[in-house]
GUVEXMI-209560 format. One record per atom (N, C-alpha, C, CB): residue in one letter; chain; atom name; x, y, z. Coordinates in Angstrom, 1 decimal. Last residue first. Glycine has a CB too. Layout:
res	chain	atom	xx	yy	zz
A	A	CA	X	Y	Z
...
END
This chain:
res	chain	atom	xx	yy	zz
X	A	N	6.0	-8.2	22.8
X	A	CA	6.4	-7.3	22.0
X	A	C	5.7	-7.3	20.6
X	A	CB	7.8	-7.5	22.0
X	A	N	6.0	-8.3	26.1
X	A	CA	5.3	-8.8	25.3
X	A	C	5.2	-7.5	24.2
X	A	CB	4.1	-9.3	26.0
X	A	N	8.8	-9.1	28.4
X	A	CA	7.7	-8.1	27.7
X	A	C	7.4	-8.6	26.3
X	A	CB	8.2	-6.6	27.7
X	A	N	10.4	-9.6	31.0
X	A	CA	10.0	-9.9	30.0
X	A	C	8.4	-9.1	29.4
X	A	CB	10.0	-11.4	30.3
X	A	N	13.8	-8.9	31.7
X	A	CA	12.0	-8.8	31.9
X	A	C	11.8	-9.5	31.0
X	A	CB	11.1	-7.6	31.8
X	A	N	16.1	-9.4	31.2
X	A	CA	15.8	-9.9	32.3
X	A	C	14.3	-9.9	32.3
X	A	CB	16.4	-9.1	33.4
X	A	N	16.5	-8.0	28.7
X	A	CA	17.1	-7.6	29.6
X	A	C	16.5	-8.3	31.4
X	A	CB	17.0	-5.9	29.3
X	A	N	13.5	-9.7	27.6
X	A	CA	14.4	-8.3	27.3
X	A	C	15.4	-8.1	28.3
X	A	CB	13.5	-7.0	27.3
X	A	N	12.2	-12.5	26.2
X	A	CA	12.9	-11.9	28.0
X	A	C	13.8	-11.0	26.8
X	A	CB	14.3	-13.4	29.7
X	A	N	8.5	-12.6	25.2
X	A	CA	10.2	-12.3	25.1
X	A	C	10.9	-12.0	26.4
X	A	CB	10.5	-11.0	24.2
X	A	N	5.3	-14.1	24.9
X	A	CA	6.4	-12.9	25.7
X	A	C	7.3	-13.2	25.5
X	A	CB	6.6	-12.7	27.1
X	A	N	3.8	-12.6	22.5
X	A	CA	4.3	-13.5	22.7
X	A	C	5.4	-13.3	23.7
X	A	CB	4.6	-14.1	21.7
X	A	N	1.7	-11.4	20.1
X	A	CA	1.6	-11.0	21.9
X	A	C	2.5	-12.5	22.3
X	A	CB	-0.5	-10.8	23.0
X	A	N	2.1	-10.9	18.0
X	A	CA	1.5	-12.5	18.6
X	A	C	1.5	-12.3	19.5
X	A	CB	2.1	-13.8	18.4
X	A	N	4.1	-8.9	17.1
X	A	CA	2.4	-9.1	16.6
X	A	C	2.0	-10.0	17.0
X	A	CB	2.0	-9.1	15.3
X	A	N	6.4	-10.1	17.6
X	A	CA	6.3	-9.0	17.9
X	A	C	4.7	-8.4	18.1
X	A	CB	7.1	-8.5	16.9
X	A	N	6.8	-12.2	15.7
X	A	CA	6.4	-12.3	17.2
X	A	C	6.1	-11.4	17.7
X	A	CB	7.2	-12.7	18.0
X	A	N	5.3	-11.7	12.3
X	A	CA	6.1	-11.4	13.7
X	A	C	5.9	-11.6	15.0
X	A	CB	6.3	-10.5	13.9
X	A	N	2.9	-11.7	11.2
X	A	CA	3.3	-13.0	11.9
X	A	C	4.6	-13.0	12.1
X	A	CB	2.9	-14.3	11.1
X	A	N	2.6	-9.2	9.7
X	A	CA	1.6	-9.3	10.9
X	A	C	2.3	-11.0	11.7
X	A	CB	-0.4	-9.5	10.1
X	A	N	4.2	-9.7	7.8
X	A	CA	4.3	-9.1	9.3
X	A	C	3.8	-9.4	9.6
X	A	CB	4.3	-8.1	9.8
X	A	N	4.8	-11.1	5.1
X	A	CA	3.9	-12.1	6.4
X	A	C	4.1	-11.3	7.8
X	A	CB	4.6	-14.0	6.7
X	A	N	5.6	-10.5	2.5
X	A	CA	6.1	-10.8	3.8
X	A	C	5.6	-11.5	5.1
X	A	CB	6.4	-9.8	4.1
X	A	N	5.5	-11.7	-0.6
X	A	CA	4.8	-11.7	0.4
X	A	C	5.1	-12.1	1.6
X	A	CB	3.9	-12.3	0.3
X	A	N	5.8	-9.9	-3.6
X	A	CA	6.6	-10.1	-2.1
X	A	C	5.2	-10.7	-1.1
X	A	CB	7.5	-8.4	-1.4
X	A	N	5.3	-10.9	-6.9
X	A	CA	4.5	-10.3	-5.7
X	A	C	5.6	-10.8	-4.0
X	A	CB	2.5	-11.2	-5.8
X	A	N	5.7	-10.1	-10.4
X	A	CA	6.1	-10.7	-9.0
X	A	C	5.6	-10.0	-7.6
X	A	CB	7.5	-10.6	-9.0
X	A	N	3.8	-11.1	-13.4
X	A	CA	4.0	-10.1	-12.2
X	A	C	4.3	-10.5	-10.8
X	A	CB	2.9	-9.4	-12.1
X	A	N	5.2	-10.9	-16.4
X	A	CA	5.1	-11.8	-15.2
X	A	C	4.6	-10.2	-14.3
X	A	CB	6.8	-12.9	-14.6
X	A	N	5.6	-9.9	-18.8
X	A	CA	4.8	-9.0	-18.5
X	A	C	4.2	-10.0	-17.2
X	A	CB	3.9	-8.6	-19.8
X	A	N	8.6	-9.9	-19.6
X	A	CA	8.0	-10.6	-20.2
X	A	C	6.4	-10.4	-19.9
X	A	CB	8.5	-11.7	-19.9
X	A	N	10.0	-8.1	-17.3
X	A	CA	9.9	-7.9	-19.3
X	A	C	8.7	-8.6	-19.6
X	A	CB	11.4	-8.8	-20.5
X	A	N	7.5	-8.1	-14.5
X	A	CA	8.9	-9.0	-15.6
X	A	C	8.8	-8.0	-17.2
X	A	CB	8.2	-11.2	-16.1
X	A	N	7.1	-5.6	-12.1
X	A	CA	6.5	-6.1	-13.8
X	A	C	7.5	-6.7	-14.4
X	A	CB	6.0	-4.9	-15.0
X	A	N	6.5	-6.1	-8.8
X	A	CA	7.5	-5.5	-9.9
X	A	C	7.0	-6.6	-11.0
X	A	CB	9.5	-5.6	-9.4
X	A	N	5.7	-4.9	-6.0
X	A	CA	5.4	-6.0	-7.0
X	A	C	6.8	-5.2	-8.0
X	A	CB	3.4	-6.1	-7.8
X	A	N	5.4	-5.7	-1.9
X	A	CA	5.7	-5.3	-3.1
X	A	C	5.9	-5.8	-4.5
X	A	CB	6.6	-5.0	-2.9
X	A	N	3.4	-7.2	-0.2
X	A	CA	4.3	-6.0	0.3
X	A	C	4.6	-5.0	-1.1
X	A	CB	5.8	-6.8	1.0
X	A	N	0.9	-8.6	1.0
X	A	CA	1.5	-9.0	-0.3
X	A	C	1.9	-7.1	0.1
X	A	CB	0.2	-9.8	-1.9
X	A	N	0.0	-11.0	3.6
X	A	CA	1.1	-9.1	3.7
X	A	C	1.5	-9.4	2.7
X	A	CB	2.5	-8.5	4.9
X	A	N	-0.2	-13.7	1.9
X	A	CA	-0.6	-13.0	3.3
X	A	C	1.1	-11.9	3.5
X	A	CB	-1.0	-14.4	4.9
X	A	N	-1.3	-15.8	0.4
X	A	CA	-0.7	-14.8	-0.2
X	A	C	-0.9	-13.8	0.9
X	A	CB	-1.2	-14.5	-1.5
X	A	N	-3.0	-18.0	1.3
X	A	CA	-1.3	-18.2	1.4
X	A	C	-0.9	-16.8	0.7
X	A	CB	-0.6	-19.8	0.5
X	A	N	-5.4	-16.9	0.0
X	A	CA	-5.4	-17.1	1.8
X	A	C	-3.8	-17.1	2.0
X	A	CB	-6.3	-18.8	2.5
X	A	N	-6.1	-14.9	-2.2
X	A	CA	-5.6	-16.2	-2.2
X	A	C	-4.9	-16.0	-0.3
X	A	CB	-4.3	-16.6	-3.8
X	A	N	-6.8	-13.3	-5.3
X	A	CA	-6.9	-13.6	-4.1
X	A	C	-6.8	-14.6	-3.7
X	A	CB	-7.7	-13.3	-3.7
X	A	N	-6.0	-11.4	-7.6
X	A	CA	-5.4	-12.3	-7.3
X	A	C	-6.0	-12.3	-6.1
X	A	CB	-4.1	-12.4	-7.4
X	A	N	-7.5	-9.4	-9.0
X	A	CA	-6.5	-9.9	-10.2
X	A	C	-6.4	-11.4	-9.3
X	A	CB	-4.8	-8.8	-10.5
X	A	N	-10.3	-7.2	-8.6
X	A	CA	-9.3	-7.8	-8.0
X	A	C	-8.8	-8.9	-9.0
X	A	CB	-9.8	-8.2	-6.7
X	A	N	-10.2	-3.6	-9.3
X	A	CA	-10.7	-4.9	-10.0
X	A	C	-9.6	-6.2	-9.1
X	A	CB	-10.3	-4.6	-12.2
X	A	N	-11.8	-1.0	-8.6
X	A	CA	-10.7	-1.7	-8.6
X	A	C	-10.7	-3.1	-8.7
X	A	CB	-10.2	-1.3	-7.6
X	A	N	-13.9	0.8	-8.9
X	A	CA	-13.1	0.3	-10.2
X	A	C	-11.8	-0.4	-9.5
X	A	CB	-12.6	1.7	-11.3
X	A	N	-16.5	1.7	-6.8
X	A	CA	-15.2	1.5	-6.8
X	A	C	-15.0	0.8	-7.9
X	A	CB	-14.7	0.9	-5.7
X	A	N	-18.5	3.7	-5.6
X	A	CA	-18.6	3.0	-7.4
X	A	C	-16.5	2.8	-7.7
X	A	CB	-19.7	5.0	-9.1
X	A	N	-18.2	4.5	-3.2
X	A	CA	-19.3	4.1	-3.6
X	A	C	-19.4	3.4	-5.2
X	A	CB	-20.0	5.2	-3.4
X	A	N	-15.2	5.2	-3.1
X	A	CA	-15.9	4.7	-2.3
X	A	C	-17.1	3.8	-2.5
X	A	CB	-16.1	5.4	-1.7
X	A	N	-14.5	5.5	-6.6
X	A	CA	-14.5	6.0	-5.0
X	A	C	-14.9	5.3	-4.3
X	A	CB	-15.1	7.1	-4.5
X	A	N	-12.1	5.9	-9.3
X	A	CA	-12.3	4.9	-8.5
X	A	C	-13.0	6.2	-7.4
X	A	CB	-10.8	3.9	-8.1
X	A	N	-13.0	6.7	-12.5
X	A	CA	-11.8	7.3	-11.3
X	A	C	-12.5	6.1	-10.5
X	A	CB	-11.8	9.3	-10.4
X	A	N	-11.9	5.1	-16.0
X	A	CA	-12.8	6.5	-15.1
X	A	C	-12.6	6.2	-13.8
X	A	CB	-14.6	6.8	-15.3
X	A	N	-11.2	3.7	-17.3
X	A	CA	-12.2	3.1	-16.9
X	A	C	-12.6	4.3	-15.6
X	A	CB	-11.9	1.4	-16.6
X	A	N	-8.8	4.3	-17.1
X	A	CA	-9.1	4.3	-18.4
X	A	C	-10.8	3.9	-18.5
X	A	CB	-8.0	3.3	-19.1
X	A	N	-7.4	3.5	-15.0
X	A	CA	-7.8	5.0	-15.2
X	A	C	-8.3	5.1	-16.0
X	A	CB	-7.1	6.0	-15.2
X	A	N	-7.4	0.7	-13.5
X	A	CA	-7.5	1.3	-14.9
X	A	C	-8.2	2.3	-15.0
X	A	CB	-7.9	0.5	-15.8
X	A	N	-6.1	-1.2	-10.7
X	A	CA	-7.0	-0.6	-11.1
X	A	C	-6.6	0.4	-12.7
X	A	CB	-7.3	0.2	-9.8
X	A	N	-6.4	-4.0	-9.1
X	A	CA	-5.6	-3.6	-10.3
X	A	C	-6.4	-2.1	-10.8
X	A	CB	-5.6	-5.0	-11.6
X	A	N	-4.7	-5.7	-6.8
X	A	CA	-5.8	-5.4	-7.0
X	A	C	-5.2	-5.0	-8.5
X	A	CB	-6.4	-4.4	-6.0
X	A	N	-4.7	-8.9	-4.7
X	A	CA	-3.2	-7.9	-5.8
X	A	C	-4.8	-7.3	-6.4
X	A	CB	-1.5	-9.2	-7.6
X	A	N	-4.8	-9.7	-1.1
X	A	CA	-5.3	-10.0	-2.6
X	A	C	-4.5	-9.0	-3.4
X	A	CB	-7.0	-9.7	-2.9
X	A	N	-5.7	-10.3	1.0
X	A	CA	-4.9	-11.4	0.6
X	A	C	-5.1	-11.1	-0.7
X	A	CB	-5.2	-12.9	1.2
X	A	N	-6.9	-8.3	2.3
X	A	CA	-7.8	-9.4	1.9
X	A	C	-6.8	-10.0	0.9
X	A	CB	-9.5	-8.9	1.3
X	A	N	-5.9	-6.6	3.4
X	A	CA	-6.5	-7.1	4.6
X	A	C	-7.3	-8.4	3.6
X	A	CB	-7.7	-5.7	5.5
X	A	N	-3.3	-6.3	1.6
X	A	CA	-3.2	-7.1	2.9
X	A	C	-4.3	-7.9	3.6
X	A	CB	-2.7	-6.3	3.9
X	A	N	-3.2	-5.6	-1.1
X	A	CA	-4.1	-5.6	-0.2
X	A	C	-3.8	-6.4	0.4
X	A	CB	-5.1	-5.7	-0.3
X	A	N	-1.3	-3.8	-3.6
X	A	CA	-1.3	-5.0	-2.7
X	A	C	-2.7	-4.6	-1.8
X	A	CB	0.3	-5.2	-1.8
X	A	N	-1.7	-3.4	-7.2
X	A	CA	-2.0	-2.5	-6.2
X	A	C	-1.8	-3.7	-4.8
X	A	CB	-3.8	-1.6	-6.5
X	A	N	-1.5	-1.8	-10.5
X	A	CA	-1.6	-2.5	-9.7
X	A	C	-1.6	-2.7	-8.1
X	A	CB	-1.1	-3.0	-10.2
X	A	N	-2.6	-0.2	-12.9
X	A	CA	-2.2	0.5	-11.4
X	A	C	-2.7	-0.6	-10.8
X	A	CB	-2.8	2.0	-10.9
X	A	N	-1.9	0.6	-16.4
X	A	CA	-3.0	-0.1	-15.1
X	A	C	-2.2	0.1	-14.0
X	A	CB	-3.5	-1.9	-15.2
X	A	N	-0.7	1.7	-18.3
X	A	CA	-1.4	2.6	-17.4
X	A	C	-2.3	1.5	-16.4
X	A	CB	-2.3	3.8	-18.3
X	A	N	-0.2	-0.8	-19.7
X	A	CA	-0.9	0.2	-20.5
X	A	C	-1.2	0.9	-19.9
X	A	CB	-1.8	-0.1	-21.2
X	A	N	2.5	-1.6	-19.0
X	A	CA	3.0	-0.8	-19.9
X	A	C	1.3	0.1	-20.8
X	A	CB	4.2	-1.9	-21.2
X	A	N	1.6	-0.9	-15.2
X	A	CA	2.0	-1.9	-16.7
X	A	C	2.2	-0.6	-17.9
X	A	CB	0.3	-3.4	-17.3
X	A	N	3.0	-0.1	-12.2
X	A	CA	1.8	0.2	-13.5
X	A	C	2.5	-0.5	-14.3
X	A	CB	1.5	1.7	-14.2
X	A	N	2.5	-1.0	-8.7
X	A	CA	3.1	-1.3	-9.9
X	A	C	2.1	-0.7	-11.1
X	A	CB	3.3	-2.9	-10.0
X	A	N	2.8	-0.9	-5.3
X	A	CA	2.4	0.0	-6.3
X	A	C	3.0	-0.5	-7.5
X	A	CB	2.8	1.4	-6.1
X	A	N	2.2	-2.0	-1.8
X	A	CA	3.1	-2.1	-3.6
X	A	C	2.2	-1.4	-4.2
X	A	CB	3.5	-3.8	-4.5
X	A	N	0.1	-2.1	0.6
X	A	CA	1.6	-1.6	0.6
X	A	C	2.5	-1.4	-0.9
X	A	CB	2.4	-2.8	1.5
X	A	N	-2.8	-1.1	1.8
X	A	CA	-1.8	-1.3	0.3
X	A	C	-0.4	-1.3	1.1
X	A	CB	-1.8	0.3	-1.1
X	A	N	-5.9	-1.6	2.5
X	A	CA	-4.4	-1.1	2.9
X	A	C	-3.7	-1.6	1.9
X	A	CB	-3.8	-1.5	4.3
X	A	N	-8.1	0.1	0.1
X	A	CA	-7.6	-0.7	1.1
X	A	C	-6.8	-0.2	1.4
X	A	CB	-7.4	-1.8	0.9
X	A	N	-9.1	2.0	-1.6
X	A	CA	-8.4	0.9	-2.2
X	A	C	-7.9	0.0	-1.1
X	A	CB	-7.1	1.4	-3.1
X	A	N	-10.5	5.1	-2.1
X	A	CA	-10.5	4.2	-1.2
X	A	C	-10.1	2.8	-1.8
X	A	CB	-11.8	4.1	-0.4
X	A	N	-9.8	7.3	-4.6
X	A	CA	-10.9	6.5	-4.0
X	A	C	-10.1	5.5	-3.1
X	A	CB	-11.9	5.8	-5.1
X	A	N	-7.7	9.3	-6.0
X	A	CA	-8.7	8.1	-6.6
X	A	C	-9.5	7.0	-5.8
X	A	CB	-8.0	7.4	-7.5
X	A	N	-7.7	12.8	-5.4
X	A	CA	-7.5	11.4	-4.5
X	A	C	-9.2	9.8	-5.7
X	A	CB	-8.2	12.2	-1.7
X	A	N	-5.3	14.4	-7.6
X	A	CA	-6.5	13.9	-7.9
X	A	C	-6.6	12.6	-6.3
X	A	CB	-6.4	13.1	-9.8
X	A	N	-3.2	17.3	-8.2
X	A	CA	-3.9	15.6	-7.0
X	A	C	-5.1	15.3	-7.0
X	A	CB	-4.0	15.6	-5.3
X	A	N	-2.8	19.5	-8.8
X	A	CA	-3.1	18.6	-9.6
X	A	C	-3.2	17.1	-8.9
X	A	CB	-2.3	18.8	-10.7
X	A	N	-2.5	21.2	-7.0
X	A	CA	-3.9	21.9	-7.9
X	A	C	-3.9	20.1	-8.4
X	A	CB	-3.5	23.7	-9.5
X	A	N	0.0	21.1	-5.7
X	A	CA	-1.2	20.3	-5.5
X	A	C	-2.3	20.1	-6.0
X	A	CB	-1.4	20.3	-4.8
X	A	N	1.2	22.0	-8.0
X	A	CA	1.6	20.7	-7.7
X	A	C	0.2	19.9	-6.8
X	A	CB	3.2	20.7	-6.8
X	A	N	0.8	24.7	-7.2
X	A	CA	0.5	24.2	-8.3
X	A	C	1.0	22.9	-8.6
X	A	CB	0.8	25.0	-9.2
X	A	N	1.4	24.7	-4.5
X	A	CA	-0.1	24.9	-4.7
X	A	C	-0.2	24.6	-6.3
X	A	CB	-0.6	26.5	-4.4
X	A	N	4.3	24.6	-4.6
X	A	CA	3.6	23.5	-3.8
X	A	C	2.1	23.3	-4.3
X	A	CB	3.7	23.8	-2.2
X	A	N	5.5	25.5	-7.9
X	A	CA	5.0	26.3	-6.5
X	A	C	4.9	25.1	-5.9
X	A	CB	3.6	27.3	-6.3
X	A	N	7.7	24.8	-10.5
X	A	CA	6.1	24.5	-9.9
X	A	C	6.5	24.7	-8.4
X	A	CB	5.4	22.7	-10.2
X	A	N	10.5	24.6	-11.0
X	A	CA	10.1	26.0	-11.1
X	A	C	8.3	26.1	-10.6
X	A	CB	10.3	26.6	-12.9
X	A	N	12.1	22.7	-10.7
X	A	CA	11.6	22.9	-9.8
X	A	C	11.1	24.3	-9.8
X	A	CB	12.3	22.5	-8.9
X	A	N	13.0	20.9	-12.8
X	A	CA	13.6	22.2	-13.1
X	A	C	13.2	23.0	-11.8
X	A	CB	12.9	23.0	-14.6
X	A	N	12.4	18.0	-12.7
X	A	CA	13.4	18.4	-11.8
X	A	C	13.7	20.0	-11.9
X	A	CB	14.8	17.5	-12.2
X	A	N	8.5	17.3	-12.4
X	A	CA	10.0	17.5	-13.1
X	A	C	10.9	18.5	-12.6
X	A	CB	9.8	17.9	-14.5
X	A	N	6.3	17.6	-11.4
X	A	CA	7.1	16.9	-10.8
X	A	C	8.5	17.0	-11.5
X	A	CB	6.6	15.8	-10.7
X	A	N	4.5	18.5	-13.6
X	A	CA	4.6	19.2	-12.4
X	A	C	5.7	18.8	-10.8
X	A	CB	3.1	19.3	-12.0
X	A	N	4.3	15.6	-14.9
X	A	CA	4.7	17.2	-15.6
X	A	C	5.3	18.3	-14.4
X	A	CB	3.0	18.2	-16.4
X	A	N	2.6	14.5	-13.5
X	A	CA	4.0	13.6	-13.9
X	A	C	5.0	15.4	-14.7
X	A	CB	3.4	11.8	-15.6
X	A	N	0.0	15.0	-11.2
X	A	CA	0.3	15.5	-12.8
X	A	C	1.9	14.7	-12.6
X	A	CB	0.2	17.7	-13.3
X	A	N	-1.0	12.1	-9.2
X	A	CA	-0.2	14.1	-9.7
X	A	C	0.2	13.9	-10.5
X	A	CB	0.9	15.1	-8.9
X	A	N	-3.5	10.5	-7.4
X	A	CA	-2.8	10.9	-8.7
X	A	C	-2.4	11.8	-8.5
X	A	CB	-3.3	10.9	-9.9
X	A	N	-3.5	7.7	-5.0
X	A	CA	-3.5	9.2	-5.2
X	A	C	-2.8	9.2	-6.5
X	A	CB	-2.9	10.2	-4.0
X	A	N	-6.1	5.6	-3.0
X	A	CA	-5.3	6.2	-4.1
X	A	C	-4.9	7.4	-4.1
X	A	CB	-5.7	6.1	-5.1
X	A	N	-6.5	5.6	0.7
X	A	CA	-6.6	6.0	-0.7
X	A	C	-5.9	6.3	-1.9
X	A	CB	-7.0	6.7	-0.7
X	A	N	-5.9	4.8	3.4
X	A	CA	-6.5	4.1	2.9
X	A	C	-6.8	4.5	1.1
X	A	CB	-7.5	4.1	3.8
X	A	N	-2.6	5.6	4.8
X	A	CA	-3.9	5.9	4.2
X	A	C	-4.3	4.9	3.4
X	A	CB	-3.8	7.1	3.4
X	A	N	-0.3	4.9	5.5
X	A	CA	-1.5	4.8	6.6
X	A	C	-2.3	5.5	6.0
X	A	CB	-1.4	5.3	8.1
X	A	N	1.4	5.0	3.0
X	A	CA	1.2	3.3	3.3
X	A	C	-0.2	3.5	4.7
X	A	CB	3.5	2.2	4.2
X	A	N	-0.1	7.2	0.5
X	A	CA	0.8	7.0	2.0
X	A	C	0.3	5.6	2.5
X	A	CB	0.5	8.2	3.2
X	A	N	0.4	6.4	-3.0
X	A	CA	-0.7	6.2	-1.7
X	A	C	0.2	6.2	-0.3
X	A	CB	-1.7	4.5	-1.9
X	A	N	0.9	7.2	-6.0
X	A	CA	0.8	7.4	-4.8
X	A	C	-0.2	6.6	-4.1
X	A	CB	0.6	8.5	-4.8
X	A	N	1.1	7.7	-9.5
X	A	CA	0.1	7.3	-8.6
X	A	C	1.1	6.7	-7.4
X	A	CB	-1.1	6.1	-9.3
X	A	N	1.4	10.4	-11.6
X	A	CA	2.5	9.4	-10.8
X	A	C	1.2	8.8	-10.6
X	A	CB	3.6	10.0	-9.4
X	A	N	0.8	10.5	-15.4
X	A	CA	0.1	10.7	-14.4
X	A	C	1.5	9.6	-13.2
X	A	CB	-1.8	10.0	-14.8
X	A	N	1.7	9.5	-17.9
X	A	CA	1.5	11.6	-17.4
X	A	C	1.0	11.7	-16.2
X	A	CB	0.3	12.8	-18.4
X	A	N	4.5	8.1	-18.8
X	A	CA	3.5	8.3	-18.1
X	A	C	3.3	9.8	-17.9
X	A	CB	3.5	7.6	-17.0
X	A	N	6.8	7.1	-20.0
X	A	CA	5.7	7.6	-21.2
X	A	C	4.7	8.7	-20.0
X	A	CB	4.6	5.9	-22.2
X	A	N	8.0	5.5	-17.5
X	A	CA	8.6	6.8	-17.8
X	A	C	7.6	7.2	-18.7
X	A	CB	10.0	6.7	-18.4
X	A	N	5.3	4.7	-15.3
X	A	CA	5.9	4.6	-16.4
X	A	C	6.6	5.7	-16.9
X	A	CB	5.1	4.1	-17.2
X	A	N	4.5	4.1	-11.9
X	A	CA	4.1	5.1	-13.0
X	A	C	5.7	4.5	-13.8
X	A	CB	3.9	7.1	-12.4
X	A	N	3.7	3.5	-7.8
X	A	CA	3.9	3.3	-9.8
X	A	C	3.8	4.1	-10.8
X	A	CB	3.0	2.5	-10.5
X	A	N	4.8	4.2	-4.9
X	A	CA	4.2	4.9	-6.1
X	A	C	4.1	4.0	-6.8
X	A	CB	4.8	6.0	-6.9
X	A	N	4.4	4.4	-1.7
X	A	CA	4.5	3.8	-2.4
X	A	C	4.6	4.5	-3.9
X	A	CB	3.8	3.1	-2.1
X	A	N	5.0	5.7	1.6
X	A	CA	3.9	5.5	0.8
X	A	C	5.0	4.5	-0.8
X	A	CB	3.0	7.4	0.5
X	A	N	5.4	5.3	4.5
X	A	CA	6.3	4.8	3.7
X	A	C	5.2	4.0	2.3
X	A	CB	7.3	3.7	4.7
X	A	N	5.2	7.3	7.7
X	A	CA	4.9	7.6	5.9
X	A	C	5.7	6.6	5.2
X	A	CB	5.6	9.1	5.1
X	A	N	4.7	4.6	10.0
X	A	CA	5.2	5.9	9.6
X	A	C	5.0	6.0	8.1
X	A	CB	6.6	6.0	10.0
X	A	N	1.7	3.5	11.9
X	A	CA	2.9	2.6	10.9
X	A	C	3.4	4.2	10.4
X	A	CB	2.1	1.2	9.3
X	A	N	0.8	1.9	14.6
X	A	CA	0.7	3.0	13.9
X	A	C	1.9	3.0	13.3
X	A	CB	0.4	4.1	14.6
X	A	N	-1.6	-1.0	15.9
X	A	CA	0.0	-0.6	15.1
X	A	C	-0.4	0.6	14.2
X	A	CB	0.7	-1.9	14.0
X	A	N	-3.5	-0.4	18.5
X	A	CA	-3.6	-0.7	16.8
X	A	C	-2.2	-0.3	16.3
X	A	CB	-4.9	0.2	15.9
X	A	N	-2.7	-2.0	21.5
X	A	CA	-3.1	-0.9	21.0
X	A	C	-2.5	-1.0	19.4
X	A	CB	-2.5	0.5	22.0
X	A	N	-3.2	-3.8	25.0
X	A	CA	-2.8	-4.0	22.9
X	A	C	-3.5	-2.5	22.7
X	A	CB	-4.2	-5.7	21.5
X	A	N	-2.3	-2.4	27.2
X	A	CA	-3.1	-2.8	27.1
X	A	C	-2.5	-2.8	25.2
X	A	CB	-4.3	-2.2	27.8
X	A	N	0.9	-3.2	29.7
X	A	CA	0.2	-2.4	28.7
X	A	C	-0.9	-3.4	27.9
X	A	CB	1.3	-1.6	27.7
X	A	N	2.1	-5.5	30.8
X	A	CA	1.2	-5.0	31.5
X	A	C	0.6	-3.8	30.7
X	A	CB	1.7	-4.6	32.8
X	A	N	3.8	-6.2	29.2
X	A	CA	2.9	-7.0	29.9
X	A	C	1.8	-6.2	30.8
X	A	CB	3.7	-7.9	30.8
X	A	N	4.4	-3.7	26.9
X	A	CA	4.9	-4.5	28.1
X	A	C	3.8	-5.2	28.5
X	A	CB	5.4	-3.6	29.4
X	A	N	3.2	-3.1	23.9
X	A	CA	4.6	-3.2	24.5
X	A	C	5.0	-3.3	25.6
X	A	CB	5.4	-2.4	24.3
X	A	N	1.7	-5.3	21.4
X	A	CA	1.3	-4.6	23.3
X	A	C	2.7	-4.5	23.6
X	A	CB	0.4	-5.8	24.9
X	A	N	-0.7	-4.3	18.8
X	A	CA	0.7	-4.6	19.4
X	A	C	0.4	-4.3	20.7
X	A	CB	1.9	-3.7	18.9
X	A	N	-2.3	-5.6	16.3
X	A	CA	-2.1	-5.1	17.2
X	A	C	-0.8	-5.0	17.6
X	A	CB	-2.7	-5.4	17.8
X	A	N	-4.9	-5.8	14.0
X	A	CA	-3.6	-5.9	14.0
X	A	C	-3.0	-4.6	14.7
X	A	CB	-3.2	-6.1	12.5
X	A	N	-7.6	-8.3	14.4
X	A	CA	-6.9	-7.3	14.7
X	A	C	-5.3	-7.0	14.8
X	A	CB	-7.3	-7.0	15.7
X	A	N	-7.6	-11.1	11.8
X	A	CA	-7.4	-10.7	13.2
X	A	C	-7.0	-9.3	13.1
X	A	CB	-6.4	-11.6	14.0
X	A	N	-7.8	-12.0	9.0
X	A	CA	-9.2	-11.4	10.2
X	A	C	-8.4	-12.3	11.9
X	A	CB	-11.7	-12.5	9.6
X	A	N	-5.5	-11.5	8.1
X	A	CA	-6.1	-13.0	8.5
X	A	C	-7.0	-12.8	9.4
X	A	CB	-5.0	-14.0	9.0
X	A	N	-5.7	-8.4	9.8
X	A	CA	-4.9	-9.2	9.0
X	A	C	-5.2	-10.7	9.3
X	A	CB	-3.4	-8.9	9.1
END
């Protein structure tokens, strides 16, 4: 983040080790929609499932829910997920300060012949977190700025008399 390693050291005397972050994946999708899109916030990849096979009657197995997961290619780290009203799949990137956008409509995204189209990059737009689509068709972007927690600055703190670097 802001090409620095994004670390943590929990005592002074422990060595930095890479922040491991828990499931707090994301989605977008439109009520019309036939497709969800997904991505677990420690994975690096899109994900599609049928919008059909998700409905509340819960009569779909696990295996026929997963038959239909499409993984759409490597997109960075993400944290927000937004779709517009034509199926575009907007998308945050932290490591590069940027709002992506990708369009299924323009055939699948991977690694090697990536479709993700960047919309916004910009150095003051740092940990862009979450978006949401105005009526009007604005698009709002959170930009929290973790990584510029003290907590992430190896900065020592007094905890209970010690002090440790949090």
């Amino acid at each position: 983040m802001e090409g620095k390693p994004f670390v943590i050291q929990a005592t002074v005397d422990a060595a930095p080790s890479l922040v491991s972050v828990a499931a707090d994946g994301h989605r977008g999708f439109r009520r019309t929609a036939k497709l969800v899109y997904y991505c677990p916030i420690a994975s690096r990849n899109l994900y599609s499932v049928d919008a059909a096979v998700l409905q509340l009657d819960f009569t779909q197995s696990d295996a026929a829910v997963a038959a239909t997961i499409e993984n759409l290619g490597d997109k960075g780290e993400v944290g927000g997920l937004e779709a517009d009203a034509q199926g575009r799949v907007y998308l945050t990137n932290g490591e590069f300060n940027a709002i992506l956008r990708f369009d299924p409509s323009q055939g699948t995204a991977d690694t090697f012949n990536p479709t993700f189209e960047t919309v916004v990059h910009n150095r003051i737009l740092v940990w862009p977190d979450s978006l949401a689509l105005g009526k009007d068709g604005t698009l709002y972007i959170t930009s929290t700025q973790v990584n510029r927690f003290a907590s992430f600055q190896r900065r020592g703190r007094i905890c209970g008399g010690r002090a440790y670097f949090l």
